[in-house]
C-alpha positions as CSV (number, residue, x, y, z in Angstrom):
1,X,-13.2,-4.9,-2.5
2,X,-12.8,-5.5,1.3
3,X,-9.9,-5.9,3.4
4,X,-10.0,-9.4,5.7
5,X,-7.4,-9.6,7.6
6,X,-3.8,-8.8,7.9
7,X,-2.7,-4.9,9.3
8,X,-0.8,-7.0,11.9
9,X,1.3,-5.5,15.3
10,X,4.1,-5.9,13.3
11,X,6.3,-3.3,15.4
12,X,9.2,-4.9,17.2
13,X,7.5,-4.2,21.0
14,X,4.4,-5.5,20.4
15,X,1.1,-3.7,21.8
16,X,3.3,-1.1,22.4
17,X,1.8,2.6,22.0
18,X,2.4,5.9,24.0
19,X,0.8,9.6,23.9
20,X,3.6,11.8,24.7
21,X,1.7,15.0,24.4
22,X,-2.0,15.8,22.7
23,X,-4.4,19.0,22.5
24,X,-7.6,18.8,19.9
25,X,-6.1,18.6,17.4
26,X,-3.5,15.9,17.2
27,X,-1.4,13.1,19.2
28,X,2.3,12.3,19.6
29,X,2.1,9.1,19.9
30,X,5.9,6.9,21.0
31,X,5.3,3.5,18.6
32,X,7.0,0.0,19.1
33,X,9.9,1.0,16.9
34,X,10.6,4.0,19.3
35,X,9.1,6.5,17.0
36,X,7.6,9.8,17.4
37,X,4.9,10.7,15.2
38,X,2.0,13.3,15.1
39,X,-1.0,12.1,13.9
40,X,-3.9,14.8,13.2
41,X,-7.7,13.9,14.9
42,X,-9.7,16.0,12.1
43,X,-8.2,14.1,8.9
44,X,-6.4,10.6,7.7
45,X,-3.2,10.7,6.4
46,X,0.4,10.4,7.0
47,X,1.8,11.2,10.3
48,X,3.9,13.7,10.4
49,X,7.5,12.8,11.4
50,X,8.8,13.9,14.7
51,X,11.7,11.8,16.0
52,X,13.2,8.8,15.9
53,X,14.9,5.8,18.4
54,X,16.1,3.5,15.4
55,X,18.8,5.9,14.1
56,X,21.0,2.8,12.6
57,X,22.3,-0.4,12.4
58,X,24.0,-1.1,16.2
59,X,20.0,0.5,17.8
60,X,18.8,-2.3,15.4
61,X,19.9,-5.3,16.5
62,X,20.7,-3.9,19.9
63,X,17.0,-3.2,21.0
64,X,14.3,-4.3,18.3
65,X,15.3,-7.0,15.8
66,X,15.3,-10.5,17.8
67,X,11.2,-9.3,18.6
68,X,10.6,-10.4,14.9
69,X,12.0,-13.8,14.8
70,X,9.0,-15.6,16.2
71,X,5.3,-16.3,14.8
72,X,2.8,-14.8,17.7
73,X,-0.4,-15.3,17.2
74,X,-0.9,-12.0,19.4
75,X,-0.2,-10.3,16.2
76,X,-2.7,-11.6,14.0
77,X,-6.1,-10.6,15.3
78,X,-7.1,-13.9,14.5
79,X,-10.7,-14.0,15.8
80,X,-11.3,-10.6,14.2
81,X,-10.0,-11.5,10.8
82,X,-12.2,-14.7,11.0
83,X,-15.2,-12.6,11.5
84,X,-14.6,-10.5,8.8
85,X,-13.8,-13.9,6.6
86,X,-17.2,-15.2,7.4
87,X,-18.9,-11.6,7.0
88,X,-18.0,-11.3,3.2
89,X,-16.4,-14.5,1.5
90,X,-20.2,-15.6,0.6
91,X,-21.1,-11.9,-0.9
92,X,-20.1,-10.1,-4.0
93,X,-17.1,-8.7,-2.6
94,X,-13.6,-9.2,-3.7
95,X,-12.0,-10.2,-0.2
96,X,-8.3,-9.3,0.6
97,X,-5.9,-9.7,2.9
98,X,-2.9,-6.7,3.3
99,X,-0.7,-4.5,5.0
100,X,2.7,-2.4,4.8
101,X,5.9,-3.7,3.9
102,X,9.4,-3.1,4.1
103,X,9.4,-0.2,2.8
104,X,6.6,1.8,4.6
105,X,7.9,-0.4,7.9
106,X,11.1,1.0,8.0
107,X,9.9,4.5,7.0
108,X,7.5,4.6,10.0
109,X,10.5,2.9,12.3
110,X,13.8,5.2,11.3
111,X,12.7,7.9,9.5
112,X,13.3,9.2,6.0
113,X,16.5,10.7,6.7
114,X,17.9,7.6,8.6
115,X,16.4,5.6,6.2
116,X,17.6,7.1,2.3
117,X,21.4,7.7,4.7
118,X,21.3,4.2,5.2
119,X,20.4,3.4,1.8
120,X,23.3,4.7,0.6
121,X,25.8,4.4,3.5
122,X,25.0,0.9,5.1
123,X,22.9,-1.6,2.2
124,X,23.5,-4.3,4.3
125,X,21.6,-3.2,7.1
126,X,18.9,-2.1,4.8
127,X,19.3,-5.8,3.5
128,X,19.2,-7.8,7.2
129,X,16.0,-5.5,8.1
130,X,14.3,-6.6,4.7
131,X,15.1,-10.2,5.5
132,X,13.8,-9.7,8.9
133,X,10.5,-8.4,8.0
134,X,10.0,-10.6,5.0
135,X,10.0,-13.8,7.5
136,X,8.1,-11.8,9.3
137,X,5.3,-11.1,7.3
138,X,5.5,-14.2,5.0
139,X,5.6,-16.4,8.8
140,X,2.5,-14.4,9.7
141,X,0.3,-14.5,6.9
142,X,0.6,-18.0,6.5
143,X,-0.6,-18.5,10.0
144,X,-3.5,-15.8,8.9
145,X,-4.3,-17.9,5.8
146,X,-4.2,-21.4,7.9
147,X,-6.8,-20.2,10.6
148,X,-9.1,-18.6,8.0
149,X,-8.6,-19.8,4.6
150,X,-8.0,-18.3,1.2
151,X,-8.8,-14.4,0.8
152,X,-9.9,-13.6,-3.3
153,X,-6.4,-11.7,-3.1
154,X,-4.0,-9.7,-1.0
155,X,-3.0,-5.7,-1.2
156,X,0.7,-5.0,-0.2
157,X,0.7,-0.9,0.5
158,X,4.6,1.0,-0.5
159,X,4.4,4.8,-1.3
160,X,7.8,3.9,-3.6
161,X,7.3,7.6,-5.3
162,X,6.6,10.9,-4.4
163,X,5.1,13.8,-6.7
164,X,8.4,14.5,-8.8
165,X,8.5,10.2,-9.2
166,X,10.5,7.7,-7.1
167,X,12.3,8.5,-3.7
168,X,14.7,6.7,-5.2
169,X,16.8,5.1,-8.4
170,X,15.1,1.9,-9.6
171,X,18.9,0.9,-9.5
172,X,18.4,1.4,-5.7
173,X,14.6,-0.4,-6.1
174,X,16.0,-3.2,-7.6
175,X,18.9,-3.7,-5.0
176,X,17.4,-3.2,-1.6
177,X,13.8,-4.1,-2.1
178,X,12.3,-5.8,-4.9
179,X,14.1,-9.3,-4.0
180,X,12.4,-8.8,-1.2
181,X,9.3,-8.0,-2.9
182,X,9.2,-10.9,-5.2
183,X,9.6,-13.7,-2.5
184,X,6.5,-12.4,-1.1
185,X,4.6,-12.6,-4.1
186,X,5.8,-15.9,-5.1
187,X,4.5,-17.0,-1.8
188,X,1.2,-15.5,-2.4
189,X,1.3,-17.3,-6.2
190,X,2.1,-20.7,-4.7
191,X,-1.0,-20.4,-2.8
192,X,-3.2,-19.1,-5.8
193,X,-3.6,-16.0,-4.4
194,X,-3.6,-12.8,-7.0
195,X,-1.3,-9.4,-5.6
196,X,-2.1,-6.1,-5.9
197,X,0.8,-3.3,-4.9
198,X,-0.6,0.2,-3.8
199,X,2.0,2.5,-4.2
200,X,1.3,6.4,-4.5
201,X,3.6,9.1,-6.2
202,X,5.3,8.9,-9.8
203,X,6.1,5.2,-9.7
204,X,6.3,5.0,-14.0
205,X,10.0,4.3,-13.9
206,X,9.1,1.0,-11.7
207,X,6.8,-0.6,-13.8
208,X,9.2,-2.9,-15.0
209,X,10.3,-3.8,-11.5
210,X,6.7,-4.4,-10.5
211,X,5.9,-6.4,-13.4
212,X,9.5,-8.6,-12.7
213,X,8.6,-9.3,-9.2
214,X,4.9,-11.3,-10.5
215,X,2.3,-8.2,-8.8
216,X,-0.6,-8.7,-10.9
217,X,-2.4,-5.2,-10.5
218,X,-1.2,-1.9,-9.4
219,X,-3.4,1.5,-7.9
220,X,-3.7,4.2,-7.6
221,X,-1.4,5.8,-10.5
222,X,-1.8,9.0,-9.4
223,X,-2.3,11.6,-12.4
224,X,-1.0,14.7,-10.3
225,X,2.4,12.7,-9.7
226,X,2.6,11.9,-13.8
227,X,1.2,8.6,-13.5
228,X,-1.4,7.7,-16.8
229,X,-3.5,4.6,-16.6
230,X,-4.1,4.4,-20.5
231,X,-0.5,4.9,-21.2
232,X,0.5,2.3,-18.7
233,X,-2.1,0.0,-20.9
234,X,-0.5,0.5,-24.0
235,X,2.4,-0.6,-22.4
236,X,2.3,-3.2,-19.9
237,X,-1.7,-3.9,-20.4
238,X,-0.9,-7.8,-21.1
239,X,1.1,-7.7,-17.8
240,X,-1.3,-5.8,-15.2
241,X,-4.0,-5.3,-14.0
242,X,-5.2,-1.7,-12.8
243,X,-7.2,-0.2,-10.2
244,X,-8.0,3.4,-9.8
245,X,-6.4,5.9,-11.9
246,X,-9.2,9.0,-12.4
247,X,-8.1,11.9,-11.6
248,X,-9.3,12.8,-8.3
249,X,-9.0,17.1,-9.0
250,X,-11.8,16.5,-11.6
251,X,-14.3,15.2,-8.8
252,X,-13.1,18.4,-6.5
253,X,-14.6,20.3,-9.4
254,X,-18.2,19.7,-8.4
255,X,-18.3,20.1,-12.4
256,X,-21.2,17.1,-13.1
257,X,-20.4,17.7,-17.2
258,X,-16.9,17.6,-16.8
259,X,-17.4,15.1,-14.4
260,X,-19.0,13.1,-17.1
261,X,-17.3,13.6,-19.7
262,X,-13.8,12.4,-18.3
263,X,-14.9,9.6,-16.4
264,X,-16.7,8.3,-20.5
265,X,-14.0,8.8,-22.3
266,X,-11.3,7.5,-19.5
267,X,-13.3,4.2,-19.6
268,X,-13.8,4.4,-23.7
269,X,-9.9,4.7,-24.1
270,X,-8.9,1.7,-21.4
271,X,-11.8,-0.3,-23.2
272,X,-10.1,0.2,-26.7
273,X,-7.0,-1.2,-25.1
274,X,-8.8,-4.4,-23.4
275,X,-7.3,-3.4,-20.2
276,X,-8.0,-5.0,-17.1
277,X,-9.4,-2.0,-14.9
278,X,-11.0,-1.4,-11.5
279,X,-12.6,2.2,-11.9
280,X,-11.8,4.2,-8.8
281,X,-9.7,7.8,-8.2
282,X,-6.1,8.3,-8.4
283,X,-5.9,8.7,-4.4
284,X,-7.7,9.3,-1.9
285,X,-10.8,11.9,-2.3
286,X,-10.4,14.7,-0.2
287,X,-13.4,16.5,1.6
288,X,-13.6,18.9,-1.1
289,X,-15.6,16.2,-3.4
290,X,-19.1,16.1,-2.4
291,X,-21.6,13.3,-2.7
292,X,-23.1,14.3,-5.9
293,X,-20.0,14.3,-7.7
294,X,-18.5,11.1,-6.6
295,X,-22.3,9.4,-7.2
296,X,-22.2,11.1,-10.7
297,X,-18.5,9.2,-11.6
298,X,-19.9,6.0,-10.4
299,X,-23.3,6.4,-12.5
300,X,-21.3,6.9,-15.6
301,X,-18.6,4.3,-14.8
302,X,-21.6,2.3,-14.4
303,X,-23.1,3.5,-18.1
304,X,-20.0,2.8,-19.6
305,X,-18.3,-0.1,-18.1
306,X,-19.6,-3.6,-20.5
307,X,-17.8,-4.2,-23.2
């Protein structure tokens, strides 16, 4: 699987970024949304939250929203996307196209704390931001898709959950967001184009919102956050697809048996279902798995895998 094109400038002051202070370790950087967030040089990750310009409605519209009304091509990275089209649409790669949505926009722009107060206190400025940014993006990938063609499928990236499950109600989920969520999809289904929704943390509770709004594979179900890939098969196997699910801690062991062992019978028990699967962790592996143990998974993924 490889990522095409998409990741656009989709802040509201385009090309906009500034280091407000820095040692060697990590960065404050200012982004186009008036945010301040530290991001750490030795490791990947979420930034860690700092403060915040777009504290509500009235900052909004006053400063930021009319920047997203218009297509610019300045946002696409056309020529770069166009390589990366060309690079791998002939291989054996799945190709995809993808980026943040809504949700992960607005965290990144106001802030947890401005954002779940909002949620509750102002909907409809939760609702004119979502309609906003889903002209944005749907505007924008369009013009992506026009200059380069049709990507195998496309990857839309919301952390909806958290370790204990959801940052919020599915009530909430289904009010705010998933209309949202669903017109993008259908756009991406009028064009052929299959949807896959990354979305880290206990997300069980939204399955059936997921499934409603036409996304036709999930990842990463993330085991230490309560997510289970076979159970999700029994359940919803005839309506999704899924991609990832192994439980990351087991490659940390450096325990090749173990190692074995799970990734055999994690692949017998979604075989016995007919599930659709992508084999791959629940997350992202951190530095304590080593080569070895991440190239003994694959092997016996690779043992295991035909039908």
């Amino acid at each position: 699987m490889v990522n095409v094109g998409g990741w656009f400038d989709s802040f509201p002051l385009r090309g906009f970024s500034k280091i407000i202070e820095e040692n060697d370790r990590w960065q404050i950087v200012l982004n186009g949304a008036g945010a301040k967030l530290k991001w750490w040089k030795e490791k990947s990750g979420t930034p860690e939250h700092i403060d915040f310009r777009m504290t509500g409605r009235d900052v909004w519209e006053r400063e930021y929203r009319n920047n997203l009304l218009e297509l610019n091509d300045d946002r696409i990275n056309i020529k770069h996307a166009k390589e990366q089209y060309e690079k791998h649409k002939n291989g054996d790669k799945f190709t995809f196209i993808g980026d943040l949505f809504i949700w992960e926009s607005l965290r990144r722009s106001a802030g947890d704390i401005c954002m779940y107060e909002s949620m509750a206190l102002d909907p409809e400025w939760i609702h004119d931001y979502n309609r906003v940014y889903t002209d944005f993006y749907i505007k924008h990938y369009a013009r992506l898709i026009e200059a380069c063609g049709l990507p195998d499928g496309a990857m839309i990236y919301e952390d909806l959950g958290y370790s204990k499950g959801l940052a919020c109600s599915p009530d909430t989920l289904d009010e705010l967001y998933f209309p949202y969520y669903k017109e993008l999809v259908d756009f991406f289904h009028e064009k052929g184009i299959p949807v896959m929704l990354h979305t880290c943390g206990g997300i069980e509770k939204a399955l059936p919102l997921i499934i409603n709004a036409g996304f036709d594979a999930i990842n990463p179900m993330e085991v230490k956050a309560g997510c289970d890939t076979v159970r999700f098969a029994e359940k919803f196997g005839d309506k999704l697809a899924f991609i990832g699910g192994f439980d990351a801690r087991i490659l940390e062991s450096g325990d090749k048996a173990l190692i074995k062992r799970d990734v055999a019978k994690y692949i017998k028990d979604l075989k016995s279902l007919g599930a659709r699967f992508f084999f791959g962790s629940d997350h992202s592996c951190s530095n304590k798995v080593e080569f070895g143990s991440y190239e003994c998974a694959m092997e016996t993924y690779k043992e295991n895998m035909f039908y």
